[in-house]
C-alpha positions in Angstrom: 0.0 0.0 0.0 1.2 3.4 -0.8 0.7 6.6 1.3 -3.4 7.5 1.2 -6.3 6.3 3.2 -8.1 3.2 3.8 -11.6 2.6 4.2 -13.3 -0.3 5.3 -16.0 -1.7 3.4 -18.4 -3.9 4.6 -20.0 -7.0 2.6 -23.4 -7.1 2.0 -25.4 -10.4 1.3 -26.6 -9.1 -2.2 -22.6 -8.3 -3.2 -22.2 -11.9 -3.1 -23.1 -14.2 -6.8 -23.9 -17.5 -7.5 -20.3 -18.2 -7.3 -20.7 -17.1 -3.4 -17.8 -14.3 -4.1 -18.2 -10.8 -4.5 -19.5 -10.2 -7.8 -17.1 -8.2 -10.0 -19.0 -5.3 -10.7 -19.5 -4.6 -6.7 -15.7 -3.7 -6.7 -16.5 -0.5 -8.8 -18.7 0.2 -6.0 -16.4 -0.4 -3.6 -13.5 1.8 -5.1 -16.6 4.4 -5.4 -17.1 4.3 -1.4 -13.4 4.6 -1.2 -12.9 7.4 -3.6 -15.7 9.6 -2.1 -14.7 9.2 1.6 -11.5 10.4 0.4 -12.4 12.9 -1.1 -14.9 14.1 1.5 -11.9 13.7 4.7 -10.7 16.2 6.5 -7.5 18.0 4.2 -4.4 18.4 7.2 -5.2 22.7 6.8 -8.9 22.0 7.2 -11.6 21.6 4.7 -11.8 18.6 1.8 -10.7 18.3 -1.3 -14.5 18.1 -2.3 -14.3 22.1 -1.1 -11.6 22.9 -3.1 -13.8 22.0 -6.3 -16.5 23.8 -5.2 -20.3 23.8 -6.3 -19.2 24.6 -10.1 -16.7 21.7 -11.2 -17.1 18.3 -10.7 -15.0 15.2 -10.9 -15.5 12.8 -13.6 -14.5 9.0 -13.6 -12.3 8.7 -17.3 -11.0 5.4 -17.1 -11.4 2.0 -14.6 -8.6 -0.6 -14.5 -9.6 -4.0 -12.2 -7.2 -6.6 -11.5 -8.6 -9.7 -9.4 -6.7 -11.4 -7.6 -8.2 -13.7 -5.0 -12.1 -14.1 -4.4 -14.1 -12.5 -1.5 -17.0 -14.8 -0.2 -19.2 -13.7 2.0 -18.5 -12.9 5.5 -19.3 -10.5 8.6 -15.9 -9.2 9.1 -15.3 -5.8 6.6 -13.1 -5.7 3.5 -10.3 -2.5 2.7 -10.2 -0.3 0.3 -6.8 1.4 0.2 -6.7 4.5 -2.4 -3.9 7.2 -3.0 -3.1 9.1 -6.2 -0.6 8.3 -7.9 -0.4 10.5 -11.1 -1.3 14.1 -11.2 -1.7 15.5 -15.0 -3.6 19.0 -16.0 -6.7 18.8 -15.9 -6.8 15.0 -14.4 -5.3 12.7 -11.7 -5.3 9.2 -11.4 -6.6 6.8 -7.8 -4.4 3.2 -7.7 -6.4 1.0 -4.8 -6.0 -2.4 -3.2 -8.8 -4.1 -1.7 -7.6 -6.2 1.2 -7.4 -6.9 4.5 -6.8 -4.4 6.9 -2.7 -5.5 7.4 -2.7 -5.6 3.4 -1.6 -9.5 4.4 -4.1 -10.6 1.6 -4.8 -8.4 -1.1 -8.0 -9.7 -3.3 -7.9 -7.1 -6.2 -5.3 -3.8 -7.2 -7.1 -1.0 -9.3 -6.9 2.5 -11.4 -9.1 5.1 -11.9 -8.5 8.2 -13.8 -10.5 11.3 -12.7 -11.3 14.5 -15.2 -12.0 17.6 -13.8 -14.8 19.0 -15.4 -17.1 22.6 -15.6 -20.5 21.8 -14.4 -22.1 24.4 -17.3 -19.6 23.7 -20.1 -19.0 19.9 -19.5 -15.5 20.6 -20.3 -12.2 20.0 -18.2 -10.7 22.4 -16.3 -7.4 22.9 -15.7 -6.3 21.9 -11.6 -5.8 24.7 -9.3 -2.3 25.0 -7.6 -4.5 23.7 -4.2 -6.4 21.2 -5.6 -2.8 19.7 -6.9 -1.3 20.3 -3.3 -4.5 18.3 -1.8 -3.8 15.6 -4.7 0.1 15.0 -3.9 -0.6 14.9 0.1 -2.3 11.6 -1.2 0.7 10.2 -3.7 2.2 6.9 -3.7 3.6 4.5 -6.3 1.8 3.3 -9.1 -0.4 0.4 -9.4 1.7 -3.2 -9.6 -0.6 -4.6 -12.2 0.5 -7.9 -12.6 -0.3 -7.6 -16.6 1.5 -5.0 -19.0 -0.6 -1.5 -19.2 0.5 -1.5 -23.0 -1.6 -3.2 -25.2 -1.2 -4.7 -28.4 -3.0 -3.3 -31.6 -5.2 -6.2 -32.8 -5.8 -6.2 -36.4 -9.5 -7.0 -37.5 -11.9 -7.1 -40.6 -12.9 -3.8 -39.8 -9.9 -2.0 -39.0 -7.1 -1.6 -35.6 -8.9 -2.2 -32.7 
């Protein structure tokens, strides 16, 4: 785990499938918890990051990157999500997660998000403030350790690259 925050996450009956494990698309979910706590705690000079963005911008979800590594069945004991930034670009910034125990002794799934943020009246993105950025790099740590490549081959098709 990198420098960040960790959130624990309890597991509902209804996360679980009919291969009694938590269902894939309830990790989005869970990196959503995550990602709003953080951005909703308490900034070390007071207020939240989700102040320094104000009632005008928003954040934006640009990208989601899942890696899974061992199942979660249910069970009454909570799950953690561990999130700190670790890229911070113009007018974007990027979340890497584990979701784990709370000792990060087992670690069921690593993640990425990449945030935009964007005008609430022009649906554009707008460049990050100089605070905002500060906020962002209080939160920084090492990037994901995917166990598979980020780059990706071209694959050739019928209809064109893909």
């Amino acid at each position: 785990m990198a420098p960040g925050f960790q959130h624990s996450q309890q597991i509902r009956f209804g996360d679980i499938d009919s291969y009694n494990h938590v269902n894939n698309v309830v990790y989005l979910q869970y990196l959503e918890d995550a990602r709003v706590q953080l951005t909703y705690a308490e900034l070390p000079g007071g207020g939240t990051f989700q102040d320094l963005i104000g009632t005008e911008l928003f954040i934006l979800v640009g990208r989601n990157e899942i890696e899974y590594l061992a199942p979660i069945s249910f069970r009454t004991e909570p799950v953690y999500v561990n999130i700190w930034v670790t890229n911070v670009g113009g007018s974007s910034f990027d979340f890497g997660y584990s979701v784990s125990e709370a000792d990060t002794s087992i670690i069921y799934a690593q993640a990425a998000t990449s945030m935009v943020l964007v005008s609430r009246s022009t649906g554009r993105p707008i460049r990050l403030t100089q605070e905002q950025r500060s906020a962002l790099e209080a939160w920084r740590g090492d990037p994901v350790p995917f166990k598979r490549s980020p780059a990706r081959p071209v694959i050739k098709t019928a209809e064109g690259n893909r």
